[in-house]
C-alpha positions as CSV (number, residue, x, y, z in Angstrom):
1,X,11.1,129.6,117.6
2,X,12.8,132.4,119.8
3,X,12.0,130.6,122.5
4,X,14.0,127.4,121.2
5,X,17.0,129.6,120.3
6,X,17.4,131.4,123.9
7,X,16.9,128.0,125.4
8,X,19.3,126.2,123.3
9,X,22.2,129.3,124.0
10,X,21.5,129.2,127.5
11,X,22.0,125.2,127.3
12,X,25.2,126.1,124.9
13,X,26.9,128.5,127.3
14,X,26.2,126.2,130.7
15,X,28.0,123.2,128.8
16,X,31.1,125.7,127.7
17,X,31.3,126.9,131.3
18,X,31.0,123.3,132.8
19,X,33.9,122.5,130.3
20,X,36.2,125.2,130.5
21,X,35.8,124.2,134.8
22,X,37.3,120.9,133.9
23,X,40.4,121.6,132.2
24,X,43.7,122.1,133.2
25,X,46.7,124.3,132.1
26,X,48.7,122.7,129.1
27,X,52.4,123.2,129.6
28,X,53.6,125.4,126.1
29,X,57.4,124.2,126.9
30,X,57.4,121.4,124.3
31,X,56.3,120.9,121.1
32,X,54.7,118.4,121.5
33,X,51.7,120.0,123.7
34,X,51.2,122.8,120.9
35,X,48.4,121.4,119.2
36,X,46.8,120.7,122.4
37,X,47.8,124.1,123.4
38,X,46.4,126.1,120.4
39,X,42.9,123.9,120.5
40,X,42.3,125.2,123.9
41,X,43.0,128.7,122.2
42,X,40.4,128.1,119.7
43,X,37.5,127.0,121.6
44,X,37.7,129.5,124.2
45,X,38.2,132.4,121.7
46,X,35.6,131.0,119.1
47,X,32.8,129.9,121.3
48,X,32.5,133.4,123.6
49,X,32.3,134.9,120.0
50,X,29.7,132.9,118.2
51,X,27.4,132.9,121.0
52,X,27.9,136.9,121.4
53,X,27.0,137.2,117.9
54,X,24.2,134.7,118.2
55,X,22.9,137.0,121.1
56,X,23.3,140.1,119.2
57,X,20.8,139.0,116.5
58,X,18.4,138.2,119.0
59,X,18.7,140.9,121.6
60,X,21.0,144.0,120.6
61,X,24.7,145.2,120.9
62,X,23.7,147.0,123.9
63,X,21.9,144.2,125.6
64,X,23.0,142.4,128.9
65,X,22.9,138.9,127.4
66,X,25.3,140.3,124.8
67,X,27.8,142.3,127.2
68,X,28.1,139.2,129.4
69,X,30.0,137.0,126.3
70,X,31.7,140.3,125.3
71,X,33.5,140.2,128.3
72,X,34.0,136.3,128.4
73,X,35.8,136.9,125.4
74,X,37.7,140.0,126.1
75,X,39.2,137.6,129.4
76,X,39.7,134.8,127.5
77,X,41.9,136.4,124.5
78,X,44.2,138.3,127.3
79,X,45.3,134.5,128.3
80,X,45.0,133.7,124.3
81,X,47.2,136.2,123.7
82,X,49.6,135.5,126.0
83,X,49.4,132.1,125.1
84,X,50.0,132.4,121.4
85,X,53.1,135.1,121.8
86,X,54.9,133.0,124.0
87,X,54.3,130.1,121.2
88,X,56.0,132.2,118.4
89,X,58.9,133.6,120.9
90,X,60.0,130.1,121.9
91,X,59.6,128.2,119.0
92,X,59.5,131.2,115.8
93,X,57.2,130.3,113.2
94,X,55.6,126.7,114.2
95,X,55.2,124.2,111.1
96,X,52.0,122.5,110.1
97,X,53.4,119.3,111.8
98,X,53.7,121.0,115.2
99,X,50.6,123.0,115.2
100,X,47.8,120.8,113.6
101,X,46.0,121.9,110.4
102,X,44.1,124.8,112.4
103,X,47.1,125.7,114.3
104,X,47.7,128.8,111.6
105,X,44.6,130.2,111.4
106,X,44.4,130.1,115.5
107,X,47.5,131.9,116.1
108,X,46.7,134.2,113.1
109,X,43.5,134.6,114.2
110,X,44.4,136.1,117.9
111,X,47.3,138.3,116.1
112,X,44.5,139.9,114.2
113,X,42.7,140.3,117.6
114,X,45.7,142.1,119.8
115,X,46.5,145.1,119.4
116,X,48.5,146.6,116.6
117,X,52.0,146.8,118.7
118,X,51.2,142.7,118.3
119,X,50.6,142.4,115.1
120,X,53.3,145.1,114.0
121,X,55.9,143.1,116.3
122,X,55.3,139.5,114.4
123,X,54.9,140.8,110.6
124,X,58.0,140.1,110.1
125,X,57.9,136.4,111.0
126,X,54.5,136.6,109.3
127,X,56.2,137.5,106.1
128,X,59.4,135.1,106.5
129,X,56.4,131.7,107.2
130,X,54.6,132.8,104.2
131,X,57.9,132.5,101.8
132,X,58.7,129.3,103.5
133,X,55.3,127.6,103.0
134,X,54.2,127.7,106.9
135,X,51.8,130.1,106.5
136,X,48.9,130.7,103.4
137,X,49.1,134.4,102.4
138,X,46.1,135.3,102.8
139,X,46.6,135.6,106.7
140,X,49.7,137.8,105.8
141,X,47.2,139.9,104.1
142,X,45.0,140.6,106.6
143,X,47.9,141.4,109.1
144,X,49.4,143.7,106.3
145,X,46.3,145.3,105.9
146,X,44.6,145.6,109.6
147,X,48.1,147.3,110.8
148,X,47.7,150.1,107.6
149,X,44.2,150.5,108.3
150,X,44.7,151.1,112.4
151,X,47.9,152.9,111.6
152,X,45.7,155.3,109.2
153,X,47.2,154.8,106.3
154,X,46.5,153.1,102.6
155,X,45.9,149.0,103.0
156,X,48.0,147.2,100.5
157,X,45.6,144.2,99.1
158,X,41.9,145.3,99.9
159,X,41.5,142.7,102.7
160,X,39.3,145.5,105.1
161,X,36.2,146.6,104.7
162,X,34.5,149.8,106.8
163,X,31.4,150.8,107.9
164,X,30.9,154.5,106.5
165,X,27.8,156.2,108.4
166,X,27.5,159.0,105.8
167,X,26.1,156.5,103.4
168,X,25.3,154.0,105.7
169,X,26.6,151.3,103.5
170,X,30.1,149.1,104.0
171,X,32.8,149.7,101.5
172,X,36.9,149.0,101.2
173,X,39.2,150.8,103.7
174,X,41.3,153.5,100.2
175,X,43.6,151.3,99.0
176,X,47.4,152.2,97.8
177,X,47.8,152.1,94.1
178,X,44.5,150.9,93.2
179,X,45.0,150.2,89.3
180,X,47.9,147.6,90.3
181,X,46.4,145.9,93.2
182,X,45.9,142.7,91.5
183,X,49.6,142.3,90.5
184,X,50.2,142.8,93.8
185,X,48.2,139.9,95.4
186,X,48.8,137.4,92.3
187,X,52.8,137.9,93.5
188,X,51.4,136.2,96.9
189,X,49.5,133.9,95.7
190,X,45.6,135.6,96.0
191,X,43.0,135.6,93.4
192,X,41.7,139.1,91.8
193,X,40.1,141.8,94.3
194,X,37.3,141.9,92.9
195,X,37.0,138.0,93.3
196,X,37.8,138.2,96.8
197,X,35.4,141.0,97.6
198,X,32.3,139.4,95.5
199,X,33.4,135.7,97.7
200,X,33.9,137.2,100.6
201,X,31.5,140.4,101.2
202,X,29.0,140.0,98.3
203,X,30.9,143.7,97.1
204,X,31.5,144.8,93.8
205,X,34.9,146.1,93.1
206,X,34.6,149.4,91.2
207,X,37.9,150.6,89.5
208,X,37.2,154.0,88.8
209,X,35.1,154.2,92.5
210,X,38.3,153.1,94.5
211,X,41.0,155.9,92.7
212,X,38.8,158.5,93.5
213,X,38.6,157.4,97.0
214,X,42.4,156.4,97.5
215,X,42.8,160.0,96.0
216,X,40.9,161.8,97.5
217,X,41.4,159.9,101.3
218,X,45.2,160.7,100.6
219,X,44.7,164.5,100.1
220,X,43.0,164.3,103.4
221,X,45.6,163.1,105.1
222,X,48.1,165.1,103.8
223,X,45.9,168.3,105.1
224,X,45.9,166.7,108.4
225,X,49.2,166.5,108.8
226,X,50.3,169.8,107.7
């Protein structure tokens, strides 16, 4: 069965490449070509990424087979990148009817990707889409919340999760004002965090659990920077 797997990525990955040979640049200077545009953007960010991961179960992190997609995917998301910015500085916040119906979560998708100068730059034309009903709020969210998190502070609506070595186990990235968290992401739109967490990570949301931590994570913080 291992056997089958390898062979079939191997077959997967020749096809991509043989594709991606065939294709040509697609101008970003109208609207009409967005869709087009942003499609390319999805299968050459997506695919590099599921067959890495597919790899990974199979081989390791560490392994060659795994390193070789890594960097397929690092190259591909620098033109991605590029790609997507130049969208959102020519046109602002693209509608549903110029993007496609995965158009949002592409473009959102790459922001998450880049690095947090990115995603700091176009939260404000995050924000302004979600309010008028070009964007779903739950890719606010995780902009909101990745940019705390690498900026080292308190995430807002509990959208990231952490690895924590100590206890070997994941759990939320300390959250600001824990007790009112779900007033907070009802006034967007988003169902309960502990719905979201159970949904999305199979994690139970622990009241008491997450004060201590947001507590105690601030008071560490506040030693550092004295």
């Amino acid at each position: 069965m291992r056997c089958i797997l390898i062979l079939f990525l191997l077959v997967t990955i020749s096809c991509t490449n043989k594709s991606k040979s065939k294709k040509t640049e697609t101008s970003i200077d109208k609207t009409d070509n967005l869709i087009a545009v942003l499609d390319t953007v999805w299968e050459t960010e997506q695919t590099p990424i599921r067959l890495r991961d597919s790899l990974m179960k199979i081989y390791c992190a560490a392994s060659k087979e795994y390193k070789e997609q890594q960097l397929i995917y690092e190259k591909n998301h620098r033109i991605n990148e590029k790609k997507v910015r130049t969208i959102l500085d020519n046109f602002g916040w693209p509608t549903k009817e110029m993007i496609g119906q995965r158009g949002n979560w592409t473009i959102c998708n790459v922001i998450q990707h880049a690095d947090n100068e990115v995603r700091i730059k176009y939260l404000p034309m995050m924000r302004s889409a979600v309010k008028e009903k070009k964007l779903a709020p739950r890719f606010l969210v995780r902009a909101e919340d990745r940019i705390a998190t690498e900026s080292g502070d308190l995430q807002i609506y509990g959208g990231q999760m952490k690895y924590y070595p100590e206890t070997k186990s994941f759990n939320v990235w300390p959250v600001f004002d824990p007790v009112n968290i779900d007033k907070r992401r009802a006034e967007i739109g988003l169902e309960p965090i502990a719905e979201f967490l159970k949904n999305r990570f199979d994690f139970v949301w622990n009241i008491e659990e997450q004060i201590k931590r947001s507590e105690l994570f601030e008071k560490e913080r506040l030693l550092k920077n004295k």
